[in-house]
C-alpha positions, 0 to 999 in steps of 0.5 A: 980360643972359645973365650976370644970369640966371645969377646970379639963378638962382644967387642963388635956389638958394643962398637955398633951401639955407640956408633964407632962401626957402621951396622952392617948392611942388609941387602935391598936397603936402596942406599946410594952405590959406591964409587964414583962410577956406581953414583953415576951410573945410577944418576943417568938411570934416574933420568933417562928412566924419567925421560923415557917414561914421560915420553911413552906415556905421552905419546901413549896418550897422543895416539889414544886423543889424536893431540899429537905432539903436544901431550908427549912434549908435556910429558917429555919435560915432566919425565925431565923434571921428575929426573931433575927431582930424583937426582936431588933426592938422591944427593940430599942429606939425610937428617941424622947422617954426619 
């Protein structure tokens, strides 16, 4: 039997190599979540963290210069557009990927 697991480990290992099984994951890697709710999930994060961000930061700035509102709908709309760009970064292919 000791013979066997050797040889399945072998296997494994020459399979990784030339590409027929996935490396197997380490934690903390920051890949996109699987299935379709875990993508979704992290997709509306993206942009409501974006949103929120940009908000409080300019409405952070408004109170401290006395512009309200105009530099919290600035930030409003570059908090969105930093969303807008996080997505796409999220759905973009990577370059060696199949």
């Amino acid at each position: 039997m000791e013979n066997r697991d050797g040889f399945d480990d072998r296997l494994r290992q020459a399979r990784t190599r030339q590409g027929l099984d996935p490396k197997p994951r380490t934690g903390g890697e920051g890949g996109l979540p699987t299935g379709p709710w875990g993508i979704g999930f992290r997709a509306g994060v993206e942009v409501v963290s974006a949103l929120v961000v940009g908000a409080a930061l300019g409405f952070g700035l408004d109170r401290w210069l006395g512009t309200f509102p105009w530099l919290f709908l600035v930030f409003f709309f570059v908090g969105g557009a930093a969303g807008v760009l996080n997505i796409y970064r999220l759905f973009k292919p990577h370059p060696g990927a199949r």
